[in-house]
N, C-alpha and C positions, 0 to 999 in steps of 0.2 A: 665321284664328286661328293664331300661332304652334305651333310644337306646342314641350312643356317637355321639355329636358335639362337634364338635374343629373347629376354628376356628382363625385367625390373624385380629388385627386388627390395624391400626398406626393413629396416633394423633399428634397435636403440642405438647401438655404436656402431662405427666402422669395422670394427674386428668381426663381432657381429652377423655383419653385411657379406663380409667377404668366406667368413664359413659357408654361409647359406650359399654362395657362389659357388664355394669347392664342392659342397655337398649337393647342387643340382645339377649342374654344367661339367664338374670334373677338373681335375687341376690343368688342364689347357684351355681354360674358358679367358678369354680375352674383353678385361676393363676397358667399355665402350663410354660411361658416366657416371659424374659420382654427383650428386649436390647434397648439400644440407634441408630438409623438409622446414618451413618456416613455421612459428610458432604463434597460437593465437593470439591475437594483440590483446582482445577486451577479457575473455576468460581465463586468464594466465594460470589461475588455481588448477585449470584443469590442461594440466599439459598433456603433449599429445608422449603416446608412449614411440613412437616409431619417430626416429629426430633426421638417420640418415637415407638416401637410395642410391642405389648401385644398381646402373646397365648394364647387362653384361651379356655374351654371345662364343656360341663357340659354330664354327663353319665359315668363320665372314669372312669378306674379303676387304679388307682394314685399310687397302691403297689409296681410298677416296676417305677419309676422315670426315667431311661437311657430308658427301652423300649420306655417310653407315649412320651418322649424328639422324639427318631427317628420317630415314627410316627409322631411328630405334624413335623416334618422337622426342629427341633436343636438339636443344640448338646453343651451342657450346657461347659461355661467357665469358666476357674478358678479366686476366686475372693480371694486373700488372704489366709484364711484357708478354705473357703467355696468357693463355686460355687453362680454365681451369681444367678441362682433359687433355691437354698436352703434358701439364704438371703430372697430373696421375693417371695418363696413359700408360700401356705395357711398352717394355723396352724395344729400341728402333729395329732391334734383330726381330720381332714379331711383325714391324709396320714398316713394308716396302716403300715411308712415303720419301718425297724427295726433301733434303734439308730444310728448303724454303719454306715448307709448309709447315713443321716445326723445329723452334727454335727453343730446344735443348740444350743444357750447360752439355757440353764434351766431358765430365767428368762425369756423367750421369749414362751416355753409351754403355751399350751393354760389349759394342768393339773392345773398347779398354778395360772391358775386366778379365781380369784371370783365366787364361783358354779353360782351366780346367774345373773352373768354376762353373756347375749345370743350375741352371735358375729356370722354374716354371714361371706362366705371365703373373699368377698372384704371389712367389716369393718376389719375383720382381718390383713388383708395386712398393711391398716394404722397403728394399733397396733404397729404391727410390725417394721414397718417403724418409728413409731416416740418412740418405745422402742431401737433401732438399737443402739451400742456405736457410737460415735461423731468422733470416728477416723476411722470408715470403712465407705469410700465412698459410695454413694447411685450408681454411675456405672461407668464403668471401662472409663479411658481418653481418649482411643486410641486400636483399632485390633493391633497395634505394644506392646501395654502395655500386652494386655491379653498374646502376644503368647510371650514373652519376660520373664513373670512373673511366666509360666511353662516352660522353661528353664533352666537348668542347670547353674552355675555361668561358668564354664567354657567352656560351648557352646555360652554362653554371651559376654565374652570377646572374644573370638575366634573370632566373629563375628564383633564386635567393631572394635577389629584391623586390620580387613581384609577391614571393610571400610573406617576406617582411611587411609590405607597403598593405596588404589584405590586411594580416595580424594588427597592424597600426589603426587599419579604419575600424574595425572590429572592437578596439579597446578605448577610442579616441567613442565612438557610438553608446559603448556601455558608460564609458566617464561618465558623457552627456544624461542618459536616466535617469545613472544614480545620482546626480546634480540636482536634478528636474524634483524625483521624489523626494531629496533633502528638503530643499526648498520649499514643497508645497509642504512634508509633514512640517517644517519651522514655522513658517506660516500660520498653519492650524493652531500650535502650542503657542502661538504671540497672542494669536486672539482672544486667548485663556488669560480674563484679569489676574492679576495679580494677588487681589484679595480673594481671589476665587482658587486660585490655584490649587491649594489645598483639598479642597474639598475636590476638586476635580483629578485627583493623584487619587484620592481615599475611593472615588467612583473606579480607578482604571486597578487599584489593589483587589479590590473586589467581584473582578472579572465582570464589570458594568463592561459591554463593547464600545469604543474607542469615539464612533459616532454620535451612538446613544448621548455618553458622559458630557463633551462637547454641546449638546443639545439643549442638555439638562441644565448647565452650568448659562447660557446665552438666556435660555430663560429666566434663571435665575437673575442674571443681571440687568433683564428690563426690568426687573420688579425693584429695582434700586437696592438690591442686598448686597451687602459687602465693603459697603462706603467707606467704611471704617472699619478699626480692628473689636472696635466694643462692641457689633454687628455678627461677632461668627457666629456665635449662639444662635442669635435670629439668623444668619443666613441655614443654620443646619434643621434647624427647626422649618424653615422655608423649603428646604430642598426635602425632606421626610413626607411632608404635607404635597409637593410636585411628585413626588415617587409614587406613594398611595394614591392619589388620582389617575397616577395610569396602572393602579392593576384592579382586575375587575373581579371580582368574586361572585360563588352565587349559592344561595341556602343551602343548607346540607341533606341529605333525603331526610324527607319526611313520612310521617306514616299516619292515619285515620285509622281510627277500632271500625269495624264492618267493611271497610272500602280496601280492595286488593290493591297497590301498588306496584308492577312490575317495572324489576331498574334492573340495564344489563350494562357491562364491563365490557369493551369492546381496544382493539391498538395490535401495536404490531408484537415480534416473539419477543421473547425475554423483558419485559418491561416489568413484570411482576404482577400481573390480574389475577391469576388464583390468588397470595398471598393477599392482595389486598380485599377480595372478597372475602377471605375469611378474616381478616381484621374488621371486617365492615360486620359479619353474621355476628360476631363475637361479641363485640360491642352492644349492638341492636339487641340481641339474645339475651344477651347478660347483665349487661348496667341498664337497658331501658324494658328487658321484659317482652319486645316485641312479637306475635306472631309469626313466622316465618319458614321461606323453605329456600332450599338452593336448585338451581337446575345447569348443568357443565352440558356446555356443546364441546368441550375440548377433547376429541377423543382423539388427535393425532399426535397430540407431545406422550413420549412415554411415562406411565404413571402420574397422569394428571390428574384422571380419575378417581387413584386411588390415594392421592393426596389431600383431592378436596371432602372424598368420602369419610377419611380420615378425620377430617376436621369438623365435620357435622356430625362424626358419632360422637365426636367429645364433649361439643356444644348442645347434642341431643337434637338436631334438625332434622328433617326430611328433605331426602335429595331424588332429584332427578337427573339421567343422563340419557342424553337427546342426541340424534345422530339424523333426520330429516326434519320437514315443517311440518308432518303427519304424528310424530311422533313427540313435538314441543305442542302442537294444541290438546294433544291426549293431557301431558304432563301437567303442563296449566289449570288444566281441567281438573286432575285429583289433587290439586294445591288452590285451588278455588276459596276455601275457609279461612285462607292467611291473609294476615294484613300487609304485609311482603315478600316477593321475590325475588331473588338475584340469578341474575343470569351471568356465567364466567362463557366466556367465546375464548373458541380456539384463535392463537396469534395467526396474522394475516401481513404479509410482506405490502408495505404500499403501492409497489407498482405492481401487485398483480390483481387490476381493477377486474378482472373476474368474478377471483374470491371474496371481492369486497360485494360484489353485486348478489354473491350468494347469501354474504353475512347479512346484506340489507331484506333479503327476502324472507328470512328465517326469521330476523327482528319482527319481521311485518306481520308474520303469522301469530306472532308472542304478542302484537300489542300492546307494546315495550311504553311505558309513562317518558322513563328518562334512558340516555345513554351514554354516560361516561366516560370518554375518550383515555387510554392511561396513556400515560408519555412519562419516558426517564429521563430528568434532566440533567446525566451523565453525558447525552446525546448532544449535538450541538443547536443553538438554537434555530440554526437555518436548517437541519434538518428534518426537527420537530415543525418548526413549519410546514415542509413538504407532507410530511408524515398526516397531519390534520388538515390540507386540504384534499389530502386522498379521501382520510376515513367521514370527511363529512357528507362522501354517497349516503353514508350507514346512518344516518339520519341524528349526531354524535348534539349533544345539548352542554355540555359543561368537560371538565379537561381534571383529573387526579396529575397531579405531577409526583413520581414514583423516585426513590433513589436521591433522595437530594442529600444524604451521610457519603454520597460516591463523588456530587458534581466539587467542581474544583474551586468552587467560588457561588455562592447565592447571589451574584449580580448578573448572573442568568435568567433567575426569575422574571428580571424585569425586561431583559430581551426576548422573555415566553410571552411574558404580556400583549409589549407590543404588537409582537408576530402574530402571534393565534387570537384569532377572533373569540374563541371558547371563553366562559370566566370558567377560575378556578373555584371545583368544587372541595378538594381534599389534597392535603401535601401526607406525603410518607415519609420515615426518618430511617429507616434500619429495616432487618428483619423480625424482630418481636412481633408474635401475635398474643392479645391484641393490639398493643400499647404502642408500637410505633406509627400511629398516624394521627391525623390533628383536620380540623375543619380549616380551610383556609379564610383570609379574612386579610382585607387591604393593610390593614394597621400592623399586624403582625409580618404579611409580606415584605413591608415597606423596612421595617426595622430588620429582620435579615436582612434585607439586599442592605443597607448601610451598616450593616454589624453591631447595632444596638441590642440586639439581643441574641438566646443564643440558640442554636438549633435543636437543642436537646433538653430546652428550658422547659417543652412542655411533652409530656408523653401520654396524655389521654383524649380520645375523641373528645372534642367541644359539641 
C-alpha cells in the first residue's frame, strides 16, 4: 500500500509551481489545488514574491474529491459551472469519481484521446489547460469574485444597496462639516470691516495667526479706526501702537565694575545657546570692555566644548567646564574677580522633567542673577509655549528668540508674545558671531511683525 504525501507548495508562476511538484513528488504526483496567493491591498509597492500554490499528493486515494480537499486543508471554489479543481484537476483516467461529481467537457477526457498517447498527471494538466475554452478564465479575479459568484442575485443586490446606502450616509455627513466649517470661516471673514480688511490680509501675509489678526483688527474698530478711506494711515499707525503693547521686553544684561553678575542660557537641543553666548562674550568683551568669563555645563553634545573653548581663546576669556554642582561652586569661585559670567547648559528635551529638575539644581548651586530661556522661532508658537512652561521649573527670567532668518514670517513674534509669559530679552538674525543679534525692544518688535522694517536692518548689539 502506498503510503499518502500531500503536500503545498507556492511559486511566482504556475510553471514554477508545478516543477517544484515534479521535482519533490515525481511525475505521478497528482494535482489536488491550485489557487492564486492574494496580494496586499495597502502595501502594493511591496509585492509578495510567491503569487501561486499548488496542492499536490502522490498515494491518495482521489475517489472522494471533498474528503482529499479537507484533508489537504481546501475547500474547493466555485468557478463558473465548475470548481476551480475540477478545471485543473488530473485527467478522469487518474480519478475514479463518478460523472456527477464532475462535470468535464468530454472533449477534455483522457478516454478520447489517442490510445497511444502516454500522458503523466502534470503533462495532463497542460492538456488540459491549453484544451480549456478561451472564455473560462485560468483563475478567479478576486476572494470577493469567488464568494459573490455563489450568491444568490438577490443576496447580491441586497448587498450592493446596503453599501451604496453606508457610502451615501458617509458622504451626505462629510457634505454636512464641510458646510458647517464654510459657514462658520464666512462668518468670521464678514465680521472683518471692510475698511479694515486690508490691514487684516497684511496681518494673515505675515504669518500673524488667523485668531490673533481677527482680534487685533475688532480692536481696532472699537477705537473708531477705519471710518474712512483718509483714516488708513491713522488706522496703521493705530494698529503698530496695538501690536507693541502686547510685546514685552526686558533690559538687556547688565554689568556693575566690583559686583559678579552670573547669567545662564538655558532651552531645549538645537536652538542655538552656545552660538548665542559667544555672541553675547564677544560683544561684552569687545565693544563694551567687560570683565568676564564663561563656564559650559554642555558636555554631552559632541564637541561643544571645544567649540565654546574655541571661542574664548579668540576673545581672550577664561573658561570653565563643569560636569557636577561640586564642580560649578569650585568654578565660580576661581572667576570670583569678574564682573560677569555666562553659563551655556546642556539642551534638555521638555518632557523630560527630570533633567530639568537637575538643570534647576545645578543653577541653584551657581547662584544664577538671571536666566535666559533660548527658544527658535522656526518652532511653532504653540510649541514654544509648551516648551517655556516646562523650562520655568529652571527658575527662566526673560526669553532670547533664536533663528528668526529661518521662521517663515515675523507675525510669530507676536503669537511668542502673547503665549510666553517671559519678555524678550535678545532676538538673533543669522549665524555671524558677533554681529547677528540685537537687544529686543517693543518698537522694533512691532515693526517686523508688520514689515515696516527689515530684519537685517540692524546687525549690532544695542
Amino acid at each position: 500500500m502506498n503510503q499518502t504525501d500531500v503536500r503545498t507548495f507556492k511559486a511566482t508562476t504556475m510553471q514554477e509551481a508545478l516543477d517544484i511538484v515534479r521535482r519533490e513528488l515525481g511525475p505521478d504526483a497528482v494535482i489536488l489545488h491550485t489557487r492564486e496567493i492574494p496580494q496586499p491591498r495597502f502595501l502594493k509597492w511591496r509585492a509578495a514574491k510567491e503569487r501561486v500554490e499548488v496542492t499536490a499528493g502522490t498515494g491518495v486515494n482521489v475517489r472522494t474529491p471533498k474528503a482529499l480537499l479537507q484533508t489537504a486543508g481546501r475547500i474547493p471554489a466555485t468557478y463558473g459551472n465548475r470548481t476551480k479543481d475540477e478545471y485543473l484537476a488530473p485527467p478522469p483516467s487518474l480519478l475514479t469519481t463518478p460523472a456527477k461529481a464532475h462535470a468535464v467537457p468530454p472533449q477534455t477526457r483522457h478516454a478520447e484521446r489517442p490510445p497511444a498517447q502516454a500522458h503523466s498527471p502534470i503533462t495532463d494538466i497542460y492538456a488540459r489547460r491549453a484544451s480549456a475554452p478561451a472564455s473560462t478564465p485560468s483563475a478567479p479575479t478576486s476572494v470577493a469574485g469567488q464568494i459573490s459568484s455563489t450568491l444568490p442575485v438577490s443576496l447580491q443586490e441586497r448587498g450592493l444597496n446596503e453599501q451604496q446606502s453606508a457610502i451615501s450616509r458617509q458622504l451626505s455627513s462629510i457634505q454636512q462639516m464641510v458646510s458647517q466649517l464654510s459657514r462658520g470661516s464666512l462668518q468670521k471673514v464678514e465680521d472683518i470691516p471692510a475698511e479694515l480688511f486690508q490691514l487684516y490680509t497684511e496681518l494673515i501675509d505675515v504669518e500673524v495667526e488667523e485668531d490673533l489678526a481677527r482680534d487685533l483688527i475688532h480692536q481696532l474698530k472699537q477705537t473708531g479706526a477705519g471710518e474712512s478711506s483718509a483714516d488708513a494711515r491713522a488706522s496703521k499707525t493705530r494698529l503698530r501702537e496695538m501690536v507693541e503693547s502686547e510685546v514685552r521686553c526686558t533690559a538687556p544684561i547688565g554689568t556693575t565694575n566690583g559686583r559678579r553678575r552670573v547669567v545662564a542660557l538655558v532651552g531645549p537641543t538645537g536652538v542655538g545657546k552656545t552660538t548665542t553666548i559667544a555672541k553675547l562674550a564677544a560683544n561684552f568683551r569687545l565693544r563694551d570692555g567687560v570683565r568676564m568669563g564663561l563656564v559650559t555645563v554642555d558636555t554631552y553634545r559632541i564637541a561643544a566644548v571645544e567649540q565654546l573653548r574655541t571661542y574664548a581663546e579668540i576673545i581672550d576669556l577664561p573658561m570653565k567646564v563643569v560636569t557636577s554642582p561640586r564642580e560649578m561652586r569650585r568654578a565660580l569661585e576661581e572667576l570670583s574677580g569678574l564682573d560677569l559670567v555666562l553659563i551655556d547648559t546642556a539642551g534638555r528635551s521638555p518632557r523630560d522633567e527630570l533633567k530639568i529638575q537637575e538643570l534647576k539644581s545645578l543653577l541653584g548651586e551657581a547662584q544664577v542673577d538671571e536666566v535666559h530661556l533660548v527658544l527658535s522661532l522656526a518652532a511653532s508658537p504653540k510649541s514654544l509655549q509648551a516648551t517655556a512652561e516646562k523650562f520655568a521649573a529652571a527658575g527662566t527670567t526673560a526669553m532670547i528668540l533664536t533663528k528668526l532668518d529661518e521662521a517663515v514670517g515675523m507675525g510669530s513674534l507676536l503669537s511668542v508674545a502673547r503665549r510666553v509669559s517671559l519678555p524678550m530679552s535678545y532676538l538673533t538674525t543669522g549665524q555671524d558671531v558677533p554681529d547677528d543679534i540685537e537687544h529686543a525692544s517693543a518698537r522694533r518688535v512691532a515693526r517686523l511683525i508688520l514689515g515696516e522694517e527689515s530684519l537685517f536692518g540692524r546687525r549690532k548689539s544695542q
